[in-house]
PDB file of N, CA, C and O in Angstrom, chain B, residues numbered from 101:
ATOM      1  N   UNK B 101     -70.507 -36.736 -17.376  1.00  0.00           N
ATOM      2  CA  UNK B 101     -69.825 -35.449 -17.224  1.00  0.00           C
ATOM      3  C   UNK B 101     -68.722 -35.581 -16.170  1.00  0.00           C
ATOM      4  O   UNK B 101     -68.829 -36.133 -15.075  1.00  0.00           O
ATOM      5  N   UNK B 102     -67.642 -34.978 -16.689  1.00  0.00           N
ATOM      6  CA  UNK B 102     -66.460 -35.118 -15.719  1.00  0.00           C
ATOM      7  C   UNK B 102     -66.488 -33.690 -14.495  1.00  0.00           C
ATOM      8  O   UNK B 102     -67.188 -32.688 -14.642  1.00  0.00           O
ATOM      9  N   UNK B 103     -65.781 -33.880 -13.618  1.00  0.00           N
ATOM     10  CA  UNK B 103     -65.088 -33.182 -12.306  1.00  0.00           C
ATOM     11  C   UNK B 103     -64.648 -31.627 -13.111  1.00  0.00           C
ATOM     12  O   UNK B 103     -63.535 -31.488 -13.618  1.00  0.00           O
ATOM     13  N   UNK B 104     -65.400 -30.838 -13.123  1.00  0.00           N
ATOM     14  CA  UNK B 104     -64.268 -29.904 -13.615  1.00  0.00           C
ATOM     15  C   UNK B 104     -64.144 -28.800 -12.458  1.00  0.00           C
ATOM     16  O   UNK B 104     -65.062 -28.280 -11.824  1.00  0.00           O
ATOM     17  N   UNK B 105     -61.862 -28.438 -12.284  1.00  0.00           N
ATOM     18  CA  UNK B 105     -61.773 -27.841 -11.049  1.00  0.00           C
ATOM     19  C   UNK B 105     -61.943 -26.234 -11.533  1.00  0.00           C
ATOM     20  O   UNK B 105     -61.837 -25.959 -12.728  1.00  0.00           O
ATOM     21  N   UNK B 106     -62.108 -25.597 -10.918  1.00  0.00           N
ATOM     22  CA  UNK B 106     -62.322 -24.019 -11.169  1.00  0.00           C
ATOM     23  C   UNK B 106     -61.052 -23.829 -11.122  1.00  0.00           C
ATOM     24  O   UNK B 106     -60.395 -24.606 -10.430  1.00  0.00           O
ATOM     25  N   UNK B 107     -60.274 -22.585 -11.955  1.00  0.00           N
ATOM     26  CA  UNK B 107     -59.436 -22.484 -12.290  1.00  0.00           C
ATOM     27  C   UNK B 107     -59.438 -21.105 -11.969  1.00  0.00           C
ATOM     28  O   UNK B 107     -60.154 -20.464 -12.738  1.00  0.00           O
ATOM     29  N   UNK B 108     -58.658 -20.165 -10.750  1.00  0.00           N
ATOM     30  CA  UNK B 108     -58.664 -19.435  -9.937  1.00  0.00           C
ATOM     31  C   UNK B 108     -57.266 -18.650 -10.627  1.00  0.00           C
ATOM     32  O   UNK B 108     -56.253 -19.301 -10.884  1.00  0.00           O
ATOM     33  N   UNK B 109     -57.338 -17.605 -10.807  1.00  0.00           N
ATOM     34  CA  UNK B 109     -55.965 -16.555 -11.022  1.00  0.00           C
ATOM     35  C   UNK B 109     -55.600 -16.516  -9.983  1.00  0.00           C
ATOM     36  O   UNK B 109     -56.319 -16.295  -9.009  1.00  0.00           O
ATOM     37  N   UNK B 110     -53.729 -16.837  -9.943  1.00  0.00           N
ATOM     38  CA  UNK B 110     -52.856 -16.692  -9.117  1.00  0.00           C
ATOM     39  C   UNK B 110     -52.727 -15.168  -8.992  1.00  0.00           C
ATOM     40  O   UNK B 110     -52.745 -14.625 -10.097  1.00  0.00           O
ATOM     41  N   UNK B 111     -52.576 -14.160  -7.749  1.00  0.00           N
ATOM     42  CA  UNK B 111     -52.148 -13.268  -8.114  1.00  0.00           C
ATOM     43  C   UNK B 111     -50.832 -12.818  -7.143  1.00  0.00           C
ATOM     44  O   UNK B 111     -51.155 -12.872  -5.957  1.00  0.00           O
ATOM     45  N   UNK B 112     -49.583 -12.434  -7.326  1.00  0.00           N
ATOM     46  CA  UNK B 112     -48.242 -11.876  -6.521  1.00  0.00           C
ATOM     47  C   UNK B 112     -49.094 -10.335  -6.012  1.00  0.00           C
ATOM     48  O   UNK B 112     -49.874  -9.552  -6.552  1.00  0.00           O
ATOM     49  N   UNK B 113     -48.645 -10.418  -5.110  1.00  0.00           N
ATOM     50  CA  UNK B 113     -48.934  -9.326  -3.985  1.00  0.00           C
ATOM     51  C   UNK B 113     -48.312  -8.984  -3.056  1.00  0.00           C
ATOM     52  O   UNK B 113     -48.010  -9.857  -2.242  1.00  0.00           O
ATOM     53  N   UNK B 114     -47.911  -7.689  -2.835  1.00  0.00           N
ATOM     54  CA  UNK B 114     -47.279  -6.962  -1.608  1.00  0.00           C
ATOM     55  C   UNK B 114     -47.952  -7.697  -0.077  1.00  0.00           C
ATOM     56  O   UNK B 114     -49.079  -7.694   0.418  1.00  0.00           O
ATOM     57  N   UNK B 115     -47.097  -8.082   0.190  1.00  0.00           N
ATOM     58  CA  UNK B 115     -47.167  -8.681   2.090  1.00  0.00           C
ATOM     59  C   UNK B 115     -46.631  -7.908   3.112  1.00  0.00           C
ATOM     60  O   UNK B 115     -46.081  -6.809   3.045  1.00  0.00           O
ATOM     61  N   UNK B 116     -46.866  -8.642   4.092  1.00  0.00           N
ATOM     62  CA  UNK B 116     -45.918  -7.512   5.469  1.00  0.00           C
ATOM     63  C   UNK B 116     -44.964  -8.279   5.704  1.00  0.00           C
ATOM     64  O   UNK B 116     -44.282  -7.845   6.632  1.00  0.00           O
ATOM     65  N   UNK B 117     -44.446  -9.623   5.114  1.00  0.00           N
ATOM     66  CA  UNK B 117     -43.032 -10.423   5.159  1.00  0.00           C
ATOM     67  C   UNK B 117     -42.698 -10.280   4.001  1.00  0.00           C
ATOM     68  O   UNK B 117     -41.960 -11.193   3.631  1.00  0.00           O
ATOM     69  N   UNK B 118     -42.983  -9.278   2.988  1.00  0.00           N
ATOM     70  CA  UNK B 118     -42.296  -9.630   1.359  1.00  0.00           C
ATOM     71  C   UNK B 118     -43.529  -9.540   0.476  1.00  0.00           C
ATOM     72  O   UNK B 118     -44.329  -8.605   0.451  1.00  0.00           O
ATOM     73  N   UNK B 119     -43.558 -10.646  -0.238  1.00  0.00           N
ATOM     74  CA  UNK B 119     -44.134 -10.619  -1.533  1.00  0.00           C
ATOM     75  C   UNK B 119     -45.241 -12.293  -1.311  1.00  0.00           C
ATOM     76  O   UNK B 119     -44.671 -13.359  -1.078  1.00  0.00           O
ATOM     77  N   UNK B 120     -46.665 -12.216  -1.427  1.00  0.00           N
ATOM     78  CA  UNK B 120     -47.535 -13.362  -1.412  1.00  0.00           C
ATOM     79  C   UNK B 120     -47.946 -13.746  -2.783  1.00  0.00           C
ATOM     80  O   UNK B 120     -48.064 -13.057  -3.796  1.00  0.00           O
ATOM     81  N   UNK B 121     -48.158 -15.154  -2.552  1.00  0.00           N
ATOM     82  CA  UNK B 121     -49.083 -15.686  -3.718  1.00  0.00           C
ATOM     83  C   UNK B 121     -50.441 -15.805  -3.421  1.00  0.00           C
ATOM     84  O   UNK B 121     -50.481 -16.713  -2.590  1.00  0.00           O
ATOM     85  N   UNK B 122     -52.014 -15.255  -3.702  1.00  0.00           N
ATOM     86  CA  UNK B 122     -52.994 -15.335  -3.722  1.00  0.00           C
ATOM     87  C   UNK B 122     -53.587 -16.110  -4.665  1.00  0.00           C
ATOM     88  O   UNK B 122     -53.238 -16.045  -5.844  1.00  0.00           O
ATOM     89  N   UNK B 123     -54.674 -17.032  -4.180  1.00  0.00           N
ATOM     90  CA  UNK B 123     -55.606 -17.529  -5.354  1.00  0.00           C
ATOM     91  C   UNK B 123     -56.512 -16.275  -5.323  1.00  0.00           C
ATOM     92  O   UNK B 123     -56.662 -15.777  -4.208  1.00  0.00           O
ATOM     93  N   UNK B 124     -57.204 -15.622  -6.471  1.00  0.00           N
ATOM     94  CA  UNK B 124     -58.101 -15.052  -6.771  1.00  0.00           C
ATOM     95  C   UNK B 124     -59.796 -15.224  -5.318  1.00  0.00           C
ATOM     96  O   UNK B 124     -60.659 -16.087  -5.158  1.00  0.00           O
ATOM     97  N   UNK B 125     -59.563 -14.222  -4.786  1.00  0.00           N
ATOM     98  CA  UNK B 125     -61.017 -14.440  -4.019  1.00  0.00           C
ATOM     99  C   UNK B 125     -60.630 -15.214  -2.639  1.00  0.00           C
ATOM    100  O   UNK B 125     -61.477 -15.308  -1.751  1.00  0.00           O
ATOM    101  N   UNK B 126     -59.350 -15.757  -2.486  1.00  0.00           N
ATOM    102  CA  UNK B 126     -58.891 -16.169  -1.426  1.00  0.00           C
ATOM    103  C   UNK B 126     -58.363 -15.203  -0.615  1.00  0.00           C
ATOM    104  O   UNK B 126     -57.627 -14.334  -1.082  1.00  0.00           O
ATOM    105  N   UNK B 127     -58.836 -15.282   1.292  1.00  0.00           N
ATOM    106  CA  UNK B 127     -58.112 -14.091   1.717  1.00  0.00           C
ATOM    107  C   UNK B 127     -57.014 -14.183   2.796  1.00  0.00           C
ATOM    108  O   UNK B 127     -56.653 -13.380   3.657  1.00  0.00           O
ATOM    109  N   UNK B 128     -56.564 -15.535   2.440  1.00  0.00           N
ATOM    110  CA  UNK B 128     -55.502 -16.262   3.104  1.00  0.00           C
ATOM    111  C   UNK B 128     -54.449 -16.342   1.787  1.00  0.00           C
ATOM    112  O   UNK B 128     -54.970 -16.748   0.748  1.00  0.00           O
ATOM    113  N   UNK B 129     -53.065 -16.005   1.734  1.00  0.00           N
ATOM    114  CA  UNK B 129     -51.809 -16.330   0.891  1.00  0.00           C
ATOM    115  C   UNK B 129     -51.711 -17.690   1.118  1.00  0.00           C
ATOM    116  O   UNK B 129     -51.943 -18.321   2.149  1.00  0.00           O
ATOM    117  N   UNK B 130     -51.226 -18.179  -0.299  1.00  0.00           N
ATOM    118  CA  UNK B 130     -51.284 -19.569  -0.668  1.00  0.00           C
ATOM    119  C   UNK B 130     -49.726 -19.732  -0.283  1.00  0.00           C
ATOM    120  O   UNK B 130     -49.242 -20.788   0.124  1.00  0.00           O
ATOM    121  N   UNK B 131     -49.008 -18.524  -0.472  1.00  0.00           N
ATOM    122  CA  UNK B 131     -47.793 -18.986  -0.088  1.00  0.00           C
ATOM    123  C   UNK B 131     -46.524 -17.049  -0.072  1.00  0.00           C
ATOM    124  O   UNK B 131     -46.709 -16.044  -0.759  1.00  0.00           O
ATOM    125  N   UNK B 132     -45.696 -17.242   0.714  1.00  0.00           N
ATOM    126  CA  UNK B 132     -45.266 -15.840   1.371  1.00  0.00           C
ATOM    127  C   UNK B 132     -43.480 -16.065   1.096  1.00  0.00           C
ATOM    128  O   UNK B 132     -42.840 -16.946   1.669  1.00  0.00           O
ATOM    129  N   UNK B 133     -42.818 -14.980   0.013  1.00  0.00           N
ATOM    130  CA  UNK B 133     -41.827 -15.217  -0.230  1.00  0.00           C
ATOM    131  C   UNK B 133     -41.416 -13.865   0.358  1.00  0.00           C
ATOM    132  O   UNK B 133     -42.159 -12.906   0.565  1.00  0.00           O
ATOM    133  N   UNK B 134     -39.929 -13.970   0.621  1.00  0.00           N
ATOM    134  CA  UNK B 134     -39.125 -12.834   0.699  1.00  0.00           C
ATOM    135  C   UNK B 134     -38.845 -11.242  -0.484  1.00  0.00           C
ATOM    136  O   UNK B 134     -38.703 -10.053  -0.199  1.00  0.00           O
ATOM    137  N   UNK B 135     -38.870 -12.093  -2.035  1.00  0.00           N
ATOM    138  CA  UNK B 135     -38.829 -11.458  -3.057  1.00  0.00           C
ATOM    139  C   UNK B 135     -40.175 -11.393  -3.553  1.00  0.00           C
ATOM    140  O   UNK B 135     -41.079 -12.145  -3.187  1.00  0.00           O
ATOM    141  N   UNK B 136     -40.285 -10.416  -4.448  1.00  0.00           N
ATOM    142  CA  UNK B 136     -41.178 -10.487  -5.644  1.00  0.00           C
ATOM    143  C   UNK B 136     -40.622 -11.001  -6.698  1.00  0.00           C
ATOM    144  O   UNK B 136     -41.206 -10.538  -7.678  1.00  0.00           O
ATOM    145  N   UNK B 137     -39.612 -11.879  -7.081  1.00  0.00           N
ATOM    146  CA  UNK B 137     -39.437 -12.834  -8.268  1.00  0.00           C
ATOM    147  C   UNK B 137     -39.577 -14.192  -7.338  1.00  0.00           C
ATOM    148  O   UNK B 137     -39.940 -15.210  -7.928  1.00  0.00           O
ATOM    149  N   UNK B 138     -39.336 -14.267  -6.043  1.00  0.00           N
ATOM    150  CA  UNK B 138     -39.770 -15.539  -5.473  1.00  0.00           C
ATOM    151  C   UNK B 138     -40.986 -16.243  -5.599  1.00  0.00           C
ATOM    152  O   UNK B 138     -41.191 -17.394  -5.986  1.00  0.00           O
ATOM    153  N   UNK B 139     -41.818 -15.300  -5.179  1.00  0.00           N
ATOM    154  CA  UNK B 139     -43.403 -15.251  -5.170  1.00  0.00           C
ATOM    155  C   UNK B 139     -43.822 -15.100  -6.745  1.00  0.00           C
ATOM    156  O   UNK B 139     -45.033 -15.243  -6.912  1.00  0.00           O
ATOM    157  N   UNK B 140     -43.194 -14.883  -7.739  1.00  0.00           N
ATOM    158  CA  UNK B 140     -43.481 -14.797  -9.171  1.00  0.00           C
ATOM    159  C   UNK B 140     -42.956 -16.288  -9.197  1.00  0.00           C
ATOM    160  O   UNK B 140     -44.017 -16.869  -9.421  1.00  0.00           O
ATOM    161  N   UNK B 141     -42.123 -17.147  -9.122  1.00  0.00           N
ATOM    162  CA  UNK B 141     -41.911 -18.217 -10.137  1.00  0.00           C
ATOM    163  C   UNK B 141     -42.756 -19.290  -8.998  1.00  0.00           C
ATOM    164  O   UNK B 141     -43.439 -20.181  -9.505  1.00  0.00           O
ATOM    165  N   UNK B 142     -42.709 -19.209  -7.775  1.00  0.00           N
ATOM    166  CA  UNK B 142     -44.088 -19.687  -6.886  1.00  0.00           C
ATOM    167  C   UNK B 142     -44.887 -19.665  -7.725  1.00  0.00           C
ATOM    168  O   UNK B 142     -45.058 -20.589  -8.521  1.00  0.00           O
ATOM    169  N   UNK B 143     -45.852 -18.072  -7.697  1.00  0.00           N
ATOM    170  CA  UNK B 143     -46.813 -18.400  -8.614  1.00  0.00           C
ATOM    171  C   UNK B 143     -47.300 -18.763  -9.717  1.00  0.00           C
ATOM    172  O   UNK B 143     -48.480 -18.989  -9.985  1.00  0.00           O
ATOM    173  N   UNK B 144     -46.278 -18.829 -10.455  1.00  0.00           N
ATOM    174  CA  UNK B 144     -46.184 -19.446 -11.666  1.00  0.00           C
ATOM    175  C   UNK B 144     -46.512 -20.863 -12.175  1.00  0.00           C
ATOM    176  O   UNK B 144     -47.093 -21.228 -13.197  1.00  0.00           O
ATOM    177  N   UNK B 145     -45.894 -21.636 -11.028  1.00  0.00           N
ATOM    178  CA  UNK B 145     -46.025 -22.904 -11.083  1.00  0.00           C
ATOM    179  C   UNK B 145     -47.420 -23.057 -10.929  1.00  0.00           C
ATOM    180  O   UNK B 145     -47.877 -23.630 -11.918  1.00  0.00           O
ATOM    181  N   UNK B 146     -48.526 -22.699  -9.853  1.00  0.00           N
ATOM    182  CA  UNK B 146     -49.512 -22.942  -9.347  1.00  0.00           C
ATOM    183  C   UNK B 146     -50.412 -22.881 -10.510  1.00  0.00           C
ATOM    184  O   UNK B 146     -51.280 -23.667 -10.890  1.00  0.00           O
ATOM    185  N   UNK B 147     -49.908 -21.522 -11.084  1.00  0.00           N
ATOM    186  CA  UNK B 147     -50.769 -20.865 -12.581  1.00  0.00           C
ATOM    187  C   UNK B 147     -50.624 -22.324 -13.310  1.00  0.00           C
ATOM    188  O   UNK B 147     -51.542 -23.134 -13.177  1.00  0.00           O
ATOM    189  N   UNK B 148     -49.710 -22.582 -13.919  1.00  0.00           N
ATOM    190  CA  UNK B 148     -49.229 -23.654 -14.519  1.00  0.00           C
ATOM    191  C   UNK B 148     -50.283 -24.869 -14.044  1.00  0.00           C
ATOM    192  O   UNK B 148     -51.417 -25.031 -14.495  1.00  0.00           O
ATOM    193  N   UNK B 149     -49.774 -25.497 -13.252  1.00  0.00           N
ATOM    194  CA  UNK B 149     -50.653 -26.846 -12.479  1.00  0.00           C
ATOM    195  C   UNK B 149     -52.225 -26.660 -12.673  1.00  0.00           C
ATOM    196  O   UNK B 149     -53.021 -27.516 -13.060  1.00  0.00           O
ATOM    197  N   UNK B 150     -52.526 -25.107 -12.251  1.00  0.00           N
ATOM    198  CA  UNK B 150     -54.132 -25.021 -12.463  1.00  0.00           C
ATOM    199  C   UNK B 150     -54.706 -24.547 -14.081  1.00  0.00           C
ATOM    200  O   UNK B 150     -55.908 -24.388 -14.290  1.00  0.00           O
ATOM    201  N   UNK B 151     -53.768 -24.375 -15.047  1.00  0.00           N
ATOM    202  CA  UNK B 151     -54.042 -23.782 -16.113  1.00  0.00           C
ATOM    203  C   UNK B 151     -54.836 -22.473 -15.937  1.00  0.00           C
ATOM    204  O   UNK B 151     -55.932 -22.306 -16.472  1.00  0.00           O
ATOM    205  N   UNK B 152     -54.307 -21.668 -15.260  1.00  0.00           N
ATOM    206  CA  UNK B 152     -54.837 -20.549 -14.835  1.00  0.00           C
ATOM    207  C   UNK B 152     -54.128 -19.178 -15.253  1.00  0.00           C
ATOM    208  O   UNK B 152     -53.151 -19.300 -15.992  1.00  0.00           O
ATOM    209  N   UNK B 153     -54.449 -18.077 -14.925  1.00  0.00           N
ATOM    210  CA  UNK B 153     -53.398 -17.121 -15.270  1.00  0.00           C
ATOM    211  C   UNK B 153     -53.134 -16.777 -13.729  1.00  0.00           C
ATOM    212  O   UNK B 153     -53.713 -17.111 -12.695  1.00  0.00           O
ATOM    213  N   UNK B 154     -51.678 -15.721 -14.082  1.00  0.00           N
ATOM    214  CA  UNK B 154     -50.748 -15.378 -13.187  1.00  0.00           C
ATOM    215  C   UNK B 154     -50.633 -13.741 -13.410  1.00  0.00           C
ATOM    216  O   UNK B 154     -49.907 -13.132 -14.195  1.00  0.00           O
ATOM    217  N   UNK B 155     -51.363 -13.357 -12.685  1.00  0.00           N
ATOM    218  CA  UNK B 155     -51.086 -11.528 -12.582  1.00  0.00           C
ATOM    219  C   UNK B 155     -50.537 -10.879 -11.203  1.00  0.00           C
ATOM    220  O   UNK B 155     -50.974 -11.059 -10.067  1.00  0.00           O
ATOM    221  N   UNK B 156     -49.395 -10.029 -11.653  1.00  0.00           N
ATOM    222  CA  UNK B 156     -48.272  -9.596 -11.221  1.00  0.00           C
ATOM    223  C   UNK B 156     -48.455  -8.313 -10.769  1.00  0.00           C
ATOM    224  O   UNK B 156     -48.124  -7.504 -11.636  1.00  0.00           O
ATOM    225  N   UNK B 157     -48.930  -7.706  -9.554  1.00  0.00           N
ATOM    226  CA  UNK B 157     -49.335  -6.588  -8.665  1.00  0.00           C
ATOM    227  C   UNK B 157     -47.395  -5.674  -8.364  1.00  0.00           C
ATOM    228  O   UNK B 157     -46.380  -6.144  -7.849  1.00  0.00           O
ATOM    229  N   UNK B 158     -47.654  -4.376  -8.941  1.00  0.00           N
ATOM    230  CA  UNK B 158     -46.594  -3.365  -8.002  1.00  0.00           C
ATOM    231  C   UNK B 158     -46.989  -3.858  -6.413  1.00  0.00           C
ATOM    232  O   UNK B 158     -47.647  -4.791  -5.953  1.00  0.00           O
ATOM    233  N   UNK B 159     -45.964  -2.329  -5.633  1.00  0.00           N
ATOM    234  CA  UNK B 159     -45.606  -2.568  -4.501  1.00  0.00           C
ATOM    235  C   UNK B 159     -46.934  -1.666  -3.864  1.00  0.00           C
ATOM    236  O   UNK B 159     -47.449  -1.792  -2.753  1.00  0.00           O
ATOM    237  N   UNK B 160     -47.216  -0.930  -4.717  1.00  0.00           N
ATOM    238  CA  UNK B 160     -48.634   0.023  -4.266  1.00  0.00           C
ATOM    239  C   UNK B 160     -49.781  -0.756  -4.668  1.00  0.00           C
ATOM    240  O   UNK B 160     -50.858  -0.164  -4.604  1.00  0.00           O
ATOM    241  N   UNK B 161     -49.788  -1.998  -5.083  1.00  0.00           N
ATOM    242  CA  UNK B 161     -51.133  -2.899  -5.727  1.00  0.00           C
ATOM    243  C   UNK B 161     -51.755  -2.613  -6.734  1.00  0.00           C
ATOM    244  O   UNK B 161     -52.963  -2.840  -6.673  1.00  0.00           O
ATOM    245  N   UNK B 162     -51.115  -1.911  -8.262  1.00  0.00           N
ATOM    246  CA  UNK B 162     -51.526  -1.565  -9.219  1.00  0.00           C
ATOM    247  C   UNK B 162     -50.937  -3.162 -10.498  1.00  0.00           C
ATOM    248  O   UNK B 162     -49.752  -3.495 -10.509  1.00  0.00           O
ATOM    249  N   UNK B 163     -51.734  -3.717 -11.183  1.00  0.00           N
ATOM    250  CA  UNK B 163     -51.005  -4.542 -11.291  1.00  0.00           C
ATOM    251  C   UNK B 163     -50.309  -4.472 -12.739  1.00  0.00           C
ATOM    252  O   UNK B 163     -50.915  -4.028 -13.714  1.00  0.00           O
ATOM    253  N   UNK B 164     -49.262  -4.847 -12.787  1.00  0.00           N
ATOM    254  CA  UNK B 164     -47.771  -4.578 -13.765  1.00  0.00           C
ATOM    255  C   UNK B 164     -47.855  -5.908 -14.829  1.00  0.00           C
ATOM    256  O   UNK B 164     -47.421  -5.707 -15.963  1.00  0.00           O
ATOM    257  N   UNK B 165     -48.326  -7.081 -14.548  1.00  0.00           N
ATOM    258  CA  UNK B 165     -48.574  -7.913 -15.704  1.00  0.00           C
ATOM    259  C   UNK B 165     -49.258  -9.196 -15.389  1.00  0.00           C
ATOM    260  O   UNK B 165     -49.609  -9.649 -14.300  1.00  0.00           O
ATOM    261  N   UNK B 166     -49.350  -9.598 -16.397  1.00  0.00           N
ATOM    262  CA  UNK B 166     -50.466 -10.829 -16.620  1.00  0.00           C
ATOM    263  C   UNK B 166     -49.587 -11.778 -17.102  1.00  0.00           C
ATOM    264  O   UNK B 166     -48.592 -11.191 -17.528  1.00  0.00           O
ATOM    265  N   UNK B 167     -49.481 -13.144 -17.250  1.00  0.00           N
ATOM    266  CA  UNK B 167     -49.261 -14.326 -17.726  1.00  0.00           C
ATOM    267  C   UNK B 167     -49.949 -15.580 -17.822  1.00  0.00           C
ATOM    268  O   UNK B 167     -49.756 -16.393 -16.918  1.00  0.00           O
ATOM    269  N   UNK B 168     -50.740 -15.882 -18.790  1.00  0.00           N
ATOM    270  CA  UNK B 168     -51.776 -16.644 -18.935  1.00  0.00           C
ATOM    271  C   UNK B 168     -50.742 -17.980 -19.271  1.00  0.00           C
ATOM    272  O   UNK B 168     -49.682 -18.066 -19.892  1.00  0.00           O
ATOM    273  N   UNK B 169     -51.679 -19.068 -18.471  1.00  0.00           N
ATOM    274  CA  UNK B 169     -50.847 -20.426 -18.734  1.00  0.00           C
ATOM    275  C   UNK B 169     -52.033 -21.566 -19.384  1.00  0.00           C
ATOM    276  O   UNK B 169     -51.823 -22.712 -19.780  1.00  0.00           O
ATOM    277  N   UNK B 170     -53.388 -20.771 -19.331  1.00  0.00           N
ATOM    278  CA  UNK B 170     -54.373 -21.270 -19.836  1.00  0.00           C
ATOM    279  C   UNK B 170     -54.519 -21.909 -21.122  1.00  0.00           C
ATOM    280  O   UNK B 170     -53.500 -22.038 -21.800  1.00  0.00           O
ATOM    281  N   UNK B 171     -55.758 -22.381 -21.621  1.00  0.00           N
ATOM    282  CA  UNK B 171     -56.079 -22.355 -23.041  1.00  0.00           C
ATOM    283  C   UNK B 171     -56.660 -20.856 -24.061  1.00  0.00           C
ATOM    284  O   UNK B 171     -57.777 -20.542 -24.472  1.00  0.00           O
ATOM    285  N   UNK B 172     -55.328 -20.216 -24.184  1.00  0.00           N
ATOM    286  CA  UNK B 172     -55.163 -18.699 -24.167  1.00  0.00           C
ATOM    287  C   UNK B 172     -56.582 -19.049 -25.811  1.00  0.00           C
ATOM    288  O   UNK B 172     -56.151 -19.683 -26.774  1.00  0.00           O
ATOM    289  N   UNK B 173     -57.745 -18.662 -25.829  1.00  0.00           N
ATOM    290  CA  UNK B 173     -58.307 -18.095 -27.243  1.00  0.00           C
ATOM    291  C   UNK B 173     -57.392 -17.227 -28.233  1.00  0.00           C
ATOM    292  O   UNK B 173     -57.662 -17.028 -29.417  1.00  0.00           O
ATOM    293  N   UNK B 174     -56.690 -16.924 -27.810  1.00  0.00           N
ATOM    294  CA  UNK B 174     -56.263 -15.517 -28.975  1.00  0.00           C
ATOM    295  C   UNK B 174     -54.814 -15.828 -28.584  1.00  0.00           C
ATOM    296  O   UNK B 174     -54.271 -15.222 -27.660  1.00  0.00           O
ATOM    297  N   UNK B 175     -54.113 -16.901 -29.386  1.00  0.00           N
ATOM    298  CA  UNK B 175     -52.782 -17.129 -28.931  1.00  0.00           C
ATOM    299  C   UNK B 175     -51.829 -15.831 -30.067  1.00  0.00           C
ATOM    300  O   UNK B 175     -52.358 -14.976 -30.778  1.00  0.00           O
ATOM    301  N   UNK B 176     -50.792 -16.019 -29.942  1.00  0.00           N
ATOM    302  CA  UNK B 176     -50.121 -15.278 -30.495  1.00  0.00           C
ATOM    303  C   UNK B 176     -49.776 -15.641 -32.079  1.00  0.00           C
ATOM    304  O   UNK B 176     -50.201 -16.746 -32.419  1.00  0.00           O
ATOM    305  N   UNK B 177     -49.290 -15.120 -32.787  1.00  0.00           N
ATOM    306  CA  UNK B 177     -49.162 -15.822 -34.016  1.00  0.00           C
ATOM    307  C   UNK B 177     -47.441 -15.760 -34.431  1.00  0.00           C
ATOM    308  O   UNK B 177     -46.602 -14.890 -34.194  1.00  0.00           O
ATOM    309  N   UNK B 178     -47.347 -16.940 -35.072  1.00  0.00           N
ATOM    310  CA  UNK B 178     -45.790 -16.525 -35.306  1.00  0.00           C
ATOM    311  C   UNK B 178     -45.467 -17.898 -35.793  1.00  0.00           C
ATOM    312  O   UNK B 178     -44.320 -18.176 -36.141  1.00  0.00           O
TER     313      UNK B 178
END
């Protein structure tokens, strides 16, 4: 049996310098941008690298979208 890493949702979040990247359940920012598209293509990548998803919090912490980079079950069809 192989190493398997847990695969943690990135999530963008309102900061007191801007906009953070959170791993899911982490209560330290993985990383602290000026923008909220900064901290979106930040987190993106991370999503990416961990095959994880990437959900996208307003400025009041309601969250505005999801982007799965996973092995999505229910891909889209087309």
């Amino acid at each position: 049996m192989g190493y398997i890493m847990s695969k943690k949702n990135q999530h963008v979040v309102p900061h007191q310098n801007g906009w953070a990247v959170k791993g899911a359940g982490n209560s330290r920012a993985t990383s602290v941008h000026p923008t909220q598209k900064d901290a979106i293509d930040a987190g993106r990548e991370v999503a990416k690298n961990q095959k994880s998803e990437l959900v996208i919090h307003r400025p009041n912490g309601q969250i505005r979208d999801k982007d799965s980079h996973g092995n999505d079950p229910f891909p889209p069809r087309g």
